[in-house]
Steps between C-alpha positions, in 0.01 A plus 500: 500500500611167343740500240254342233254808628765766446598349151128464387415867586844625316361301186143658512670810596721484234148416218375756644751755404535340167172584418496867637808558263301341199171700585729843534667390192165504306373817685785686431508403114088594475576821621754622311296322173152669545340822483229408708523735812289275708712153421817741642325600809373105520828397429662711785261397744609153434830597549501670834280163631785283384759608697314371825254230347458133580405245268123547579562903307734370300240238362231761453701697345605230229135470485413815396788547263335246346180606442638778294 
């Protein structure tokens, strides 16, 4: 891999993580807010996916977030 390959994918890589930390972030602060047993099992759901999502999950799952 070039060197202008290996720095772009360290830069989306590193959006990418950026935005997990900010959607956990969020998640994490929901559940400990509501009362709502099904937002906490949502939330957790969310929160195993993130671990191992790529931006296409990651986007969804901004998506929904924002629905609600």
């Amino acid at each position: 891999m070039s060197i202008w390959g290996t720095l772009l994918s360290f830069v989306v890589k590193s959006a990418l993580d950026k935005r997990k930390e900010k959607l956990k972030a969020e998640l994490q602060n929901e559940n400990k807010t509501t009362q709502s047993a099904w937002v906490k099992v949502r939330n957790r759901g969310y929160l195993a996916l993130l671990d191992n999502a790529g931006p296409l999950v990651v986007q969804q799952i901004e998506k929904e977030l924002k629905k609600h």
